[in-house]
LUMNU-962061 format. One record per atom (N, C-alpha, C): residue in three letters; x, y, z. Coordinates in pm, whole numbers, padded with zeros to 5 digits, always signed. Example, Ala and Ser with C-alpha at 12.3 -4.5 7.8 and 13.67 -1.06 7.14 Angstrom:
BEGIN
ALA+01319-00569+00780/ALA+01230-00450+00780/ALA+01320-00330+00780/SER+01285-00225+00708/SER+01367-00106+00714/SER+01290+00003+00787/
END
This chain:
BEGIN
UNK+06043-03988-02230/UNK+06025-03888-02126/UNK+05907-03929-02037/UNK+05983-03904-01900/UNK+05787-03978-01814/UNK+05706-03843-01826/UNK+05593-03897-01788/UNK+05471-03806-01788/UNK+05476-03755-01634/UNK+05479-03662-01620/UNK+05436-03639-01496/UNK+05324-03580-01451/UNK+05221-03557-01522/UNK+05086-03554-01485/UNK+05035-03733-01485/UNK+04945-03699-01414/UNK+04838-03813-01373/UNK+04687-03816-01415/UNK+04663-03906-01527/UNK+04498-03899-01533/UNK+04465-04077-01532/UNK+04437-04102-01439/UNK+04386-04233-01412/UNK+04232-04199-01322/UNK+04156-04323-01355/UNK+04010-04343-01333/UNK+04064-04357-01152/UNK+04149-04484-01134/UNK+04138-04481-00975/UNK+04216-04397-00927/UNK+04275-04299-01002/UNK+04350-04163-00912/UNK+04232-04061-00896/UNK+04173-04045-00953/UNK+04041-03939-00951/UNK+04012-03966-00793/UNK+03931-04036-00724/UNK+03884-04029-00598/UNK+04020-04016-00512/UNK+04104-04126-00537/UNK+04183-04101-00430/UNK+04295-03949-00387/UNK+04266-03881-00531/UNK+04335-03749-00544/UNK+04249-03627-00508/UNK+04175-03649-00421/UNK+04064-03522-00407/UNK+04036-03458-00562/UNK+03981-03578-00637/UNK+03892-03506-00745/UNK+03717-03510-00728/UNK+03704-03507-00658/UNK+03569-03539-00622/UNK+03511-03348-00605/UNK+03625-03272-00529/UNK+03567-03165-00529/UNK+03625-03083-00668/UNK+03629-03154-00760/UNK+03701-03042-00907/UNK+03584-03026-00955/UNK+03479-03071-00976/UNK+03359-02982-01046/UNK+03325-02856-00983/UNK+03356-02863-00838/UNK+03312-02700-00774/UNK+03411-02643-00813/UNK+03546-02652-00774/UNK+03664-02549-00851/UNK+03611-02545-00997/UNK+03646-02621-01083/UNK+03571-02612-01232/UNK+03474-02517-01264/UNK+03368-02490-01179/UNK+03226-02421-01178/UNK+03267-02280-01159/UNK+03407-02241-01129/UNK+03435-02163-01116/UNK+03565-02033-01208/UNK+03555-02139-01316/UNK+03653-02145-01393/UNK+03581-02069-01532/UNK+03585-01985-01567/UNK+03452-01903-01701/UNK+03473-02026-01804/UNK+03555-02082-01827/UNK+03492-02181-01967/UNK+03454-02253-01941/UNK+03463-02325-01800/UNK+03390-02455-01758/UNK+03230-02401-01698/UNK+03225-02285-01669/UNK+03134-02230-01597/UNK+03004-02273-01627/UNK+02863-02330-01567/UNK+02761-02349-01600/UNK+02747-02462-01716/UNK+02849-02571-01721/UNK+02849-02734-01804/UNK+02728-02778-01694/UNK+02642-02886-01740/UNK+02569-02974-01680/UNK+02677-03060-01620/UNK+02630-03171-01525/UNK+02718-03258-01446/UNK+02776-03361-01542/UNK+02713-03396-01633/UNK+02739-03463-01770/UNK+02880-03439-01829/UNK+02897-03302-01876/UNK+02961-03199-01953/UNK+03069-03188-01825/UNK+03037-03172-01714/UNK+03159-03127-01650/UNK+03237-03245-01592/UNK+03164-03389-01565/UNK+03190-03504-01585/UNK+03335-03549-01693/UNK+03300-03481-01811/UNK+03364-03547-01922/UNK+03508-03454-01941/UNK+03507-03323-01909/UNK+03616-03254-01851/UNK+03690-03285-01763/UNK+03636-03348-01634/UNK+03707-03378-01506/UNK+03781-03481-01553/UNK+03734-03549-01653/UNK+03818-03733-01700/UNK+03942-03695-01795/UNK+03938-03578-01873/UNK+04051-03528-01939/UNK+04173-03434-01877/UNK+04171-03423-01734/UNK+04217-03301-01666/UNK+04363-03407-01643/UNK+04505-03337-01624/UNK+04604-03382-01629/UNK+04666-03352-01438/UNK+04691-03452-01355/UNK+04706-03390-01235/UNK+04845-03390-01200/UNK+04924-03285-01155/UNK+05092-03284-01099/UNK+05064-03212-00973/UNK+05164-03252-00907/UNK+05205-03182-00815/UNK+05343-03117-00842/UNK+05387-02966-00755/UNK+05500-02927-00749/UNK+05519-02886-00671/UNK+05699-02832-00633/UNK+05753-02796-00534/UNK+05774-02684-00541/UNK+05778-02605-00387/UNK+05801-02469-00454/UNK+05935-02429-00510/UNK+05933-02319-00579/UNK+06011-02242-00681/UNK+06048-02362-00823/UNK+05942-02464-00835/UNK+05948-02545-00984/UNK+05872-02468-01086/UNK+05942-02462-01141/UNK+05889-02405-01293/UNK+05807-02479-01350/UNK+05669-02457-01381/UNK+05545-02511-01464/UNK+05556-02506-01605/UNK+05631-02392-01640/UNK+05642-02338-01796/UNK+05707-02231-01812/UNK+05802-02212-01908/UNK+05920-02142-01917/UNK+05892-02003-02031/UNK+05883-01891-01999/UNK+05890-01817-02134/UNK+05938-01859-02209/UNK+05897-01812-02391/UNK+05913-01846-02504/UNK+05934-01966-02539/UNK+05875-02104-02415/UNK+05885-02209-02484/UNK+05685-02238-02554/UNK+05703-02325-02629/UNK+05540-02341-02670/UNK+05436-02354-02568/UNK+05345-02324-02618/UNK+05224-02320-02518/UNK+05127-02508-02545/UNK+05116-02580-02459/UNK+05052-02681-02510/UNK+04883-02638-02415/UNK+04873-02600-02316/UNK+04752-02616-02294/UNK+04734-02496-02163/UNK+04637-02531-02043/UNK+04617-02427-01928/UNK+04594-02537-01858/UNK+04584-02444-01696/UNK+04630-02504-01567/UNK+04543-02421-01494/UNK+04515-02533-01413/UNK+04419-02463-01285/UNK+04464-02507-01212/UNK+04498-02388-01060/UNK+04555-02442-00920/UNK+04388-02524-00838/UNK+04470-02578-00829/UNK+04386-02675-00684/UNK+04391-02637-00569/UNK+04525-02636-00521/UNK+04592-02566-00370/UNK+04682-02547-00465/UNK+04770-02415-00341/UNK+04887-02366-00367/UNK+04915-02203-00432/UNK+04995-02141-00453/UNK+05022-02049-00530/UNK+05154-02020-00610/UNK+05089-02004-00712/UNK+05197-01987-00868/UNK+05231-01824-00867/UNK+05312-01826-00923/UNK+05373-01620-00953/UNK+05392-01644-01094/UNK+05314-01586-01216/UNK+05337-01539-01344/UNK+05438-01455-01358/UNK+05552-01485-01437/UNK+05687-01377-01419/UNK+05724-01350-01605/UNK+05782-01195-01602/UNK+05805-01219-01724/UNK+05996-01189-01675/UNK+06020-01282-01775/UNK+06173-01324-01711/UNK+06244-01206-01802/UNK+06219-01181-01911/UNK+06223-01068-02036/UNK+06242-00934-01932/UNK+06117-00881-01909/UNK+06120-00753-01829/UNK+06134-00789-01666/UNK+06161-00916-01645/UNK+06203-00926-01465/UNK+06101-00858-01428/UNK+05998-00900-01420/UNK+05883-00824-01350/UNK+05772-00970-01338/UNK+05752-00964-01187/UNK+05635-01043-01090/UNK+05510-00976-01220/UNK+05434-01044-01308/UNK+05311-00996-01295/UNK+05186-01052-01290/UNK+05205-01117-01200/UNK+05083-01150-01094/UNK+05106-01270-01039/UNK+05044-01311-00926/UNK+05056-01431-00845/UNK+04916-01469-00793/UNK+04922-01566-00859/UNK+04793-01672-00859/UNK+04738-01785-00783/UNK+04645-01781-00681/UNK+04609-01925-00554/UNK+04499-02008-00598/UNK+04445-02066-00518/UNK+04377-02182-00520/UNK+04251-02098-00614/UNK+04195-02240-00682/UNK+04124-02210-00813/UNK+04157-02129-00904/UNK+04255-02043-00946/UNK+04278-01957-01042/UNK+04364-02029-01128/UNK+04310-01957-01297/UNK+04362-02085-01385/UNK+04459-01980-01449/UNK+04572-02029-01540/UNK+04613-01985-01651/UNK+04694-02064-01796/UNK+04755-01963-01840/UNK+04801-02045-01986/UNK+04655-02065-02088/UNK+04554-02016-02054/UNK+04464-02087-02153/UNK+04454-02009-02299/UNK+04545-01942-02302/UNK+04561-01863-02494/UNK+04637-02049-02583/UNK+04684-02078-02483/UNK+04762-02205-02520/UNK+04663-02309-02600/UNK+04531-02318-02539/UNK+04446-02395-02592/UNK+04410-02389-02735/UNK+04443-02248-02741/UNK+04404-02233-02897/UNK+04494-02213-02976/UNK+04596-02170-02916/UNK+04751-02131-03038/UNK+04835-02196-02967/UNK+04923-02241-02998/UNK+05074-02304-02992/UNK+05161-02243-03011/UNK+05181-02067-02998/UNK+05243-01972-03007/UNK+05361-01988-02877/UNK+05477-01928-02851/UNK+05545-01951-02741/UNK+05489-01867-02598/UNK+05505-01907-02476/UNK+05475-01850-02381/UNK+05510-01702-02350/UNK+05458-01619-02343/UNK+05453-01522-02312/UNK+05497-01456-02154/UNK+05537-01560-02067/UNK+05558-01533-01929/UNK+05651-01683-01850/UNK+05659-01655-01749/UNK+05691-01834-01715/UNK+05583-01790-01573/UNK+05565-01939-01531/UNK+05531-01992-01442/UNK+05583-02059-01303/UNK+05559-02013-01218/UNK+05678-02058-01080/UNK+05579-02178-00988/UNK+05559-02197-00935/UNK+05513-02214-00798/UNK+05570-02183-00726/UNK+05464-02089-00606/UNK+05575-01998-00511/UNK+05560-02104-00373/UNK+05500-02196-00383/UNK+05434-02252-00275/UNK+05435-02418-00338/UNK+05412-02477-00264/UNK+05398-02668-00317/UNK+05247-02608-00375/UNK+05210-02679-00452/UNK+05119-02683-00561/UNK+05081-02831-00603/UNK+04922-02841-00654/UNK+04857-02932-00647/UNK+04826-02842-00809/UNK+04794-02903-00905/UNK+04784-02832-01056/UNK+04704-02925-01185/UNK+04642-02892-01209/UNK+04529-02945-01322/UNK+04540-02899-01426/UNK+04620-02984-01521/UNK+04645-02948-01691/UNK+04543-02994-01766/UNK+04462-02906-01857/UNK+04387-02910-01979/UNK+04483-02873-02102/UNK+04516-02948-02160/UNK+04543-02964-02283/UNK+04528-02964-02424/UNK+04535-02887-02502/UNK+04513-02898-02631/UNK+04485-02995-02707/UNK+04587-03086-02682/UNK+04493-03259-02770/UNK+04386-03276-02738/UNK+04354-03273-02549/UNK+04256-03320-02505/UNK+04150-03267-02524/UNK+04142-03130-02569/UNK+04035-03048-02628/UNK+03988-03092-02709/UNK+04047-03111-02811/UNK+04057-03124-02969/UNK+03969-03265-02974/UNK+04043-03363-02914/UNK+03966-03523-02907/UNK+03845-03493-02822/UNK+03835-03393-02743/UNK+03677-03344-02689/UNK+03602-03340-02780/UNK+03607-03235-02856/UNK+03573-03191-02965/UNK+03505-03245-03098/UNK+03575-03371-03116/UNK+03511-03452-03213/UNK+03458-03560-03174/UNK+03423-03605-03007/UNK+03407-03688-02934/UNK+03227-03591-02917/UNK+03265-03503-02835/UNK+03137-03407-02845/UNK+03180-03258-02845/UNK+03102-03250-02976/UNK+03169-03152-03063/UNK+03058-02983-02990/UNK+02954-03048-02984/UNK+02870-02971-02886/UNK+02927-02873-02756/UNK+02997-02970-02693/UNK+03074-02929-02583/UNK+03183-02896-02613/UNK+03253-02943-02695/UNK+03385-02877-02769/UNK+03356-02713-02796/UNK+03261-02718-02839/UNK+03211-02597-02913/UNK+03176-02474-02825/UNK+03130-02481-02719/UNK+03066-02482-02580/UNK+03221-02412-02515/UNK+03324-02493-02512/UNK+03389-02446-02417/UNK+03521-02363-02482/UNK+03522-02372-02641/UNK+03565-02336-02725/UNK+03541-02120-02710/UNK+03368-02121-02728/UNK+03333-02012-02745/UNK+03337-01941-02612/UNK+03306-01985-02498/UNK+03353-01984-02349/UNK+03520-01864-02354/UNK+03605-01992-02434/UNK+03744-01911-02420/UNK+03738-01761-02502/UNK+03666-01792-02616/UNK+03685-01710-02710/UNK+03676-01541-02610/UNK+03522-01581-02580/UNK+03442-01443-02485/UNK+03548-01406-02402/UNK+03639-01520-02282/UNK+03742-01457-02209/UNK+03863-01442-02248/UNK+03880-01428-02364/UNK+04026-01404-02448/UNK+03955-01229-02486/UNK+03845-01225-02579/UNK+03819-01080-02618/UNK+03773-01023-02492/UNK+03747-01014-02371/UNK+03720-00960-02271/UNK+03836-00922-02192/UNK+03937-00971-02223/UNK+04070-00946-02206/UNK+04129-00856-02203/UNK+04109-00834-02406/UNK+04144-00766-02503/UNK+04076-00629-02506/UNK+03975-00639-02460/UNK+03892-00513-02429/UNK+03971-00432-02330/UNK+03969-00507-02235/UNK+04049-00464-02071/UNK+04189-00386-02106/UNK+04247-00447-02180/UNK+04379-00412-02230/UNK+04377-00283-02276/UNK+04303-00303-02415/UNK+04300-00194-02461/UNK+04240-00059-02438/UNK+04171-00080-02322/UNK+04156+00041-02242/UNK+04231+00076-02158/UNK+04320+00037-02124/UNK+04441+00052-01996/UNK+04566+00083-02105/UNK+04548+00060-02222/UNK+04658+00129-02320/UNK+04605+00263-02364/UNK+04504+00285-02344/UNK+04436+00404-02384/UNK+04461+00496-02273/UNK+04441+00489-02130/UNK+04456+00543-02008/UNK+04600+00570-02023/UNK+04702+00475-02031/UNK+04814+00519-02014/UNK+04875+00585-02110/UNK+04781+00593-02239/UNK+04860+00721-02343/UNK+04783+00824-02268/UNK+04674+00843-02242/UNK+04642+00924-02176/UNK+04726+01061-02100/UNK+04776+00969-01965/UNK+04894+00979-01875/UNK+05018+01010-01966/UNK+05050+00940-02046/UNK+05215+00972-02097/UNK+05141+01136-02160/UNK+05071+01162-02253/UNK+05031+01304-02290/UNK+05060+01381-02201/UNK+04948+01369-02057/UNK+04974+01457-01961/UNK+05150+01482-01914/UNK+05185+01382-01864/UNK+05325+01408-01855/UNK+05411+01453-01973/UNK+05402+01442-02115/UNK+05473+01510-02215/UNK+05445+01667-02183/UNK+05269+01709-02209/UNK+05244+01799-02201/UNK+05288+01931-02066/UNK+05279+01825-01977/UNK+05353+01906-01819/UNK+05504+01934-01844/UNK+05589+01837-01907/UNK+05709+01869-01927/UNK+05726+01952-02035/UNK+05688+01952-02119/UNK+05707+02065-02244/UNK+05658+02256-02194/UNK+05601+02212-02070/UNK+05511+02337-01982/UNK+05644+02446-01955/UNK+05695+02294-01863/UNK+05795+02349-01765/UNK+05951+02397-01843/UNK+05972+02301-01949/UNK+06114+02363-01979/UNK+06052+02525-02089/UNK+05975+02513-02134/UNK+05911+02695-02176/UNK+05906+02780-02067/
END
């Protein structure tokens, strides 16, 4: 099977990687690496391009890693409930639960637009990791904080909307008495 990402030393300059540490800097797990550290990220980053309406990643297939747009914009879809939920542009990353579990996708991925796309990968973590385990560790706990910050978010917006379903039980149980 070919690869269709790109990580070569002389593709880096000639691919506008020169400005991925500022996108990067902007990214919460990469956020605040020294030039060193964000150096050694930029050399593991996987580069594709796509066309629009190409599929990046398919619900319920495995998760291998996350993606950050460069240019372009992606639409997160859940093909399950046919529902858009959310659409994503330049610098905004996703897939990164992938980094840590190999669980199946939870959504698919479109590009709604031609797309320029930066894969971080799970191997490439991992061989981070025992390469400099420091920084492994670093960008490891990074995810962790924006995975439970998530989870927080969530679970207050499940709380709000039992909330709401009460009120509406309670209004309807009003009205047929």
């Amino acid at each position: 099977m070919k690869n269709f990402f790109r990580n070569s030393p002389e593709s880096h300059a000639k691919n506008g990687r020169s400005d991925l540490p500022a996108i990067l800097s902007h990214v919460p797990i990469f956020a605040d690496l020294s030039k060193r550290e964000m150096a050694a990220v930029v050399r593991i980053l996987h580069e594709r391009e796509y066309q629009a309406e190409e599929i990046i990643f398919r619900e319920n297939e495995p998760g291998m890693g996350m993606y950050i747009i460069h240019t372009g914009t992606v639409a997160i879809i859940s093909e399950s409930g046919q529902l858009q939920l959310s659409e994503l542009s330049d610098g905004a990353f996703f897939g990164d639960v992938a980094l840590l579990d190999d669980a199946p996708r939870s959504a698919t991925a479109v590009a709604k637009t031609a797309c320029k796309i930066f894969g971080f990968f799970q191997p490439d973590l991992f061989a981070l990791m025992e390469r400099d385990p420091q920084l492994g560790l670093k960008i490891v706990f990074r995810l962790a904080r924006l995975i439970a910050e998530r989870l927080r978010k969530t679970n207050q917006r499940v709380q709000e909307l039992n909330q709401e379903l009460q009120k509406i039980k309670s209004a309807g149980m009003t009205h047929a008495s």
